[in-house]
BALO-595940 format. One record per residue (C-alpha): residue in one letter; x, y, z. Coordinates in steps of 0.1 Angstrom, whole numbers, plus 2048, in hexadecimal, padded with zeros to 3 digits. Example, Ala and Ser with C-alpha at 12.3 -4.5 7.8 and 13.67 -1.06 7.14 Angstrom:
<atoms>
A87B7D384ES8897F5847
</atoms>
This chain:
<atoms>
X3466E6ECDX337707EC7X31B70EEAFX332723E95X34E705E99X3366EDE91X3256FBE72X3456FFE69X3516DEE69X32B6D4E57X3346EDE37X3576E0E37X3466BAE39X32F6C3E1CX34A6D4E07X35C6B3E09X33E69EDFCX3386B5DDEX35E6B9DD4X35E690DD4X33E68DDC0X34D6AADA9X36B692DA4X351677D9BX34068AD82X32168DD95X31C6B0D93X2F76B1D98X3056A4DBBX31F6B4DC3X30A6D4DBBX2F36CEDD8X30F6C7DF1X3206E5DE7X2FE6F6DEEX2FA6E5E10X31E6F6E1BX314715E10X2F8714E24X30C710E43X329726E3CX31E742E1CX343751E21X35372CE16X36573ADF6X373713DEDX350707DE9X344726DDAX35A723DBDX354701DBBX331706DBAX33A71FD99X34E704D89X3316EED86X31A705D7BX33270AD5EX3396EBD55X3166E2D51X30E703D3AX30071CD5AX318735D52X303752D5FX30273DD83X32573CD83X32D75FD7EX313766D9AX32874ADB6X34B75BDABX344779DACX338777DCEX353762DDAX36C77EDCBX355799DE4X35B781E01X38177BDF7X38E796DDEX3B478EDE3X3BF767DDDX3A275BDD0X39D73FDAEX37C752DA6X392768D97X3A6756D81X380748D75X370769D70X396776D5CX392759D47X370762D40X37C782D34X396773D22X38175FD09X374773CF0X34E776CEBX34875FD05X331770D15X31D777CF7X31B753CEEX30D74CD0CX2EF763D0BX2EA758CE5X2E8734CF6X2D173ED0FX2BD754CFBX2B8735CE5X2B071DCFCX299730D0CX284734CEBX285712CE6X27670CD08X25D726CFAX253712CDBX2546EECECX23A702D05X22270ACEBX2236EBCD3X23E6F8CBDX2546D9CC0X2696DEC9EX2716FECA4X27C6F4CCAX2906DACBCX2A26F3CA0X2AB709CBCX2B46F1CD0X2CE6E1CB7X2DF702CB4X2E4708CD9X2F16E2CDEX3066E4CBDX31B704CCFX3176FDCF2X3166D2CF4X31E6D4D1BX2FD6EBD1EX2E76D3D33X2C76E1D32X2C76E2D10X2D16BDD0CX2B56B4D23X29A6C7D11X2AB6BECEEX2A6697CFFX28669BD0AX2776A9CE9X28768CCD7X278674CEAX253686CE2X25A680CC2X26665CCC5X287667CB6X298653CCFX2BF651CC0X2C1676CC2X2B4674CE5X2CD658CF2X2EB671CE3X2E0690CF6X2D8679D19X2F866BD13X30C68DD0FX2F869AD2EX309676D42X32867DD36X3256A0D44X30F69BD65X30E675D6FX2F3675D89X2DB68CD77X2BB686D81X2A868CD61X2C0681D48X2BF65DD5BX29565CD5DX29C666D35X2B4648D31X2A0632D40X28063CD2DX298637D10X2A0614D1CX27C608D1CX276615CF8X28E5FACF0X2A8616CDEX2C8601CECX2BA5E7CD2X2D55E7CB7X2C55F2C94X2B65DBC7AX2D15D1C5EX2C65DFC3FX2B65C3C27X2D05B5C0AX2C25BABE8X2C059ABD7X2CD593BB5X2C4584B9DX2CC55AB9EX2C054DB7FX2D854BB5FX2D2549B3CX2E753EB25X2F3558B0BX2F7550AE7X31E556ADAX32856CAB8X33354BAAAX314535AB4X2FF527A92X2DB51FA98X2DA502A77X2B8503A67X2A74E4A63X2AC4DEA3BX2D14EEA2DX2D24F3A0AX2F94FEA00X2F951F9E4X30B5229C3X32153C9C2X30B5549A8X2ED5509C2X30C5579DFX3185789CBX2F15829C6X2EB57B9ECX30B58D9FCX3035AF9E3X2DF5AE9F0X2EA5ABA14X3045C8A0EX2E35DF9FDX2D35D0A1AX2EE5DBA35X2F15FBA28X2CA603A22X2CA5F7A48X2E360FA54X2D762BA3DX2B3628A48X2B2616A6BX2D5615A82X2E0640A6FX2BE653A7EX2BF63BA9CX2E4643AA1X2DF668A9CX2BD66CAB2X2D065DAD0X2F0674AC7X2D7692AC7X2C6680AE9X2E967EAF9X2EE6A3AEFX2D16AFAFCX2D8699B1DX2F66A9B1EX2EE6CDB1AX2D36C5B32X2EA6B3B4DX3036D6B48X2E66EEB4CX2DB6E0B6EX3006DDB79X306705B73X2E070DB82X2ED6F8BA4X30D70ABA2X2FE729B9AX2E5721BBBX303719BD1X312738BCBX2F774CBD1X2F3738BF2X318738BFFX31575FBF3X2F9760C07X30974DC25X327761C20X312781C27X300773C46X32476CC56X33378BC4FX31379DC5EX317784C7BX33A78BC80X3367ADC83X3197A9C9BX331791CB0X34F7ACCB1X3387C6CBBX32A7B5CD3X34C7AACE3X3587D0CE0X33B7D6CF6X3417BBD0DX3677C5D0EX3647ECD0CX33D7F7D19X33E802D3BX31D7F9D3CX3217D4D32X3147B5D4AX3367AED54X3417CFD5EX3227D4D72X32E7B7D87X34C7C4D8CX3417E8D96X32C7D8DB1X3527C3DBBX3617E7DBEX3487F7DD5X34C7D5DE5X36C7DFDEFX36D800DF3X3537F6E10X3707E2E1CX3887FCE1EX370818E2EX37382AE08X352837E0CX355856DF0X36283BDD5X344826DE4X32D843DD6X33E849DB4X33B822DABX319827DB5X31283FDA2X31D82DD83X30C80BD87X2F07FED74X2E07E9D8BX2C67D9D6FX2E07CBD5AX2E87AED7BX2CF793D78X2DD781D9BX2C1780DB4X2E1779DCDX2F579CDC2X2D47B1DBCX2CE7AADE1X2F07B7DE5X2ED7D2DD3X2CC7D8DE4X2DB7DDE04X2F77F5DF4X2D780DDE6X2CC813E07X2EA81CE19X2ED833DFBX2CD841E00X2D3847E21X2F8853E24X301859E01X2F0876DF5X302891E02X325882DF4X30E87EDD4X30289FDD4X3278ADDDEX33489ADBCX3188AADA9X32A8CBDB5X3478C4DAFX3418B8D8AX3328D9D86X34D8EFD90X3678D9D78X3498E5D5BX3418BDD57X3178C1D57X31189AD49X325891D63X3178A6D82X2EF89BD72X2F8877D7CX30287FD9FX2E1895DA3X2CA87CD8FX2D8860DA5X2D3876DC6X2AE87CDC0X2AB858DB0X2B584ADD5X2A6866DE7X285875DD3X288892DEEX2A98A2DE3X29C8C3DDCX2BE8D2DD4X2CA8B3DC1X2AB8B4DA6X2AB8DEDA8X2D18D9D99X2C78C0D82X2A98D9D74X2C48EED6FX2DB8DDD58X2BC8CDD43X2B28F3D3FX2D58FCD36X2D88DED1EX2B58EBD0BX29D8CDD19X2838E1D25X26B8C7D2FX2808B4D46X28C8D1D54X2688DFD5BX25F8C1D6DX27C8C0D81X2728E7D8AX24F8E0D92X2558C5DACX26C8DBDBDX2528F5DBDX2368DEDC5X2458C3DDFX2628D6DEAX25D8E8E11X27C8FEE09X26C91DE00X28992FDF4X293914DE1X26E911DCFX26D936DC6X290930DB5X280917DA2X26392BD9DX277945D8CX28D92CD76X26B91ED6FX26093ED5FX23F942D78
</atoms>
């Protein structure tokens, strides 16, 4: 067996393992294996995209994008890392939940760094709240909430993170730190109030208490007794139970007024707050849809970038060389955080530099004649940005910053013509647009 047969049938071996463990939900393993094949055969587009899948599901989105979009460079026609990167596309603000998510989580990792655990914590229950399936931020949310001793809140992020990523190492060193705190122990029941156990009799309406010695009334002394109970009653109610009765009306009134007053201030706060809230969303919204038109529309967005470096891709594959140079020309290489495609992209610069600037220059010209200046200054400024010794290029580009009224840039251009430049008819052109 030959030595490219044989690493062959390793990759293939290794792709095997990690699509089982996949299956099994151990994605921390499967990610390894998938690694291991990649290692032996970097053009195997079935373990590449696998590779992305996982990534995904455990919240890596920007590691994804990175494996399937160089499994679509290695296999542009008939490949399932398109389908992943359309669907991408697809789902609206996607991409700009995911860098809120990221942006978030690494602030939190910021705070938990310098002591801030509260504020690690808040940030860290907005990124799991949107994103649950976003492992690292289970795993620090976990971690934090053991520090604190908060253990239940812990057990539910470690748990989510098992439920994701079986075999993750850290998630299982949390649950078992978990397990010796003793949170699996099931909560004490909360203590019954007692009542109260010992009766006393009450005394009925028609209960008579009989007094020692009973003497019976005549009934003069009975008439005289019952109209000095009824001056009696009435002196009673007149003077005792009437400004009783009416203080605790007034009381009740003034309860009541009271109890009102608060309700309308609390409804009168929640208004202001849901006004308030309604406010924030609509300025949120607005930041969301123009942040989606710029995902959707910017040439210059993340995504596109990507895909600009897929098109000069392939126009290497078909010998395209001029539509090589025009996508070039275009791309904004700082906008691609992959270390894989700026290595890519690294090479593409420095064929560029080293066959592209005459078609660049010969664009620039072109772009000129049509009477399209912005156009032709970004075929000049990228000939003299690969190659600081294009003379010509930045002599042309002097020349439509002085026609467009910026002097200064201009000038310099001029000067390092006349200065660096050992075309001497060249330098005393620019001498002369210089104004020496």
């Amino acid at each position: 067996m030959d030595y490219g047969r044989k690493t062959r049938v390793i990759a293939n071996s290794y792709y095997n393992m990690g699509l089982e463990r996949a299956r099994l939900r151990d994605l921390s393993g499967a990610a390894e294996c998938l690694k291991k094949s990649l290692h032996f055969n970097k053009y195997m587009t079935d373990a590449r995209n696998l590779l992305g899948l996982i990534y995904y599901e455990v919240g890596e989105v920007g590691d994804a994008l990175v494996q399937w979009v160089i499994s679509m460079n290695l296999q542009p026609e008939d490949n399932r890392a398109d389908y992943y990167l359309g669907e991408i596309q697809r789902k609206k603000g996607t991409m700009d939940n995911e860098r809120r998510a990221v942006r978030r989580f690494n602030q939190a990792l910021v705070y938990a760094q310098n002591g801030s655990e509260d504020l690690a914590i808040m940030q860290l229950n907005k990124v799991v709240e949107g994103k649950p399936g976003y492992v690292k931020a289970q795993l620090l949310f976990a971690l934090l909430c053991i520090a604190r001793e908060d253990y239940q809140k812990a057990s539910k992020a470690v748990s989510k993170v098992l439920q994701i990523d079986c075999n993750n190492s850290k998630a299982l060193y949390y649950k078992s730190l978990l397990k010796a705190s003793g949170v699996n122990a099931k909560p004490e029941p909360e203590k019954r109030k007692l009542k109260n156990v010992v009766s006393h009799r009450q005394m009925e309406d028609d209960d008579v208490i009989i007094p020692p010695s009973y003497r019976e009334n005549t009934k003069d002394q009975a008439v005289l007794n019952i109209l000095a109970g009824l001056v009696l009653g009435a002196a009673v109610v007149l003077f005792l139970v009437m400004p009783a009765q009416t203080k605790s009306i007034n009381e009740n009134h003034n309860k009541e007024i009271s109890k009102y007053s608060e309700q309308l201030s609390q409804a009168n706060k929640k208004s202001t707050s849901l006004n308030d809230q309604l406010e924030t969303l609509k300025t949120e919204k607005k930041a969301t849809e123009d942040s989606l038109a710029s995902l959707t529309n910017n040439a210059d967005s993340i995504l596109a970038q990507y895909q600009t470096v897929i098109g000069i891709l392939n126009a290497y594959k078909k010998n395209d060389f001029p539509t090589v140079v025009k996508l070039y020309a275009g791309l904004d290489s700082t906008l691609i955080t992959s270390e894989g495609v700026q290595a890519v992209i690294g090479e593409i610069r420095k064929d560029m530099s080293e066959n592209g600037i005459t078609v660049l220059e010969g664009l620039g010209d072109k772009s000129m004649a049509a009477g399209d200046s912005p156009t032709a200054l970004v075929y000049y400024s990228k000939c003299f940005e690969l190659k600081p010794a294009s003379w010509q290029a930045k002599y042309k580009a002097a020349m439509i910053y002085k026609a467009m009224g910026e002097k200064d840039q201009a000038n310099g251009l001029f000067s390092d013509v006349i200065n660096n430049s050992k075309d001497v008819e060249l330098a005393t052109k620019a001498k002369t647009e210089r104004g020496f």
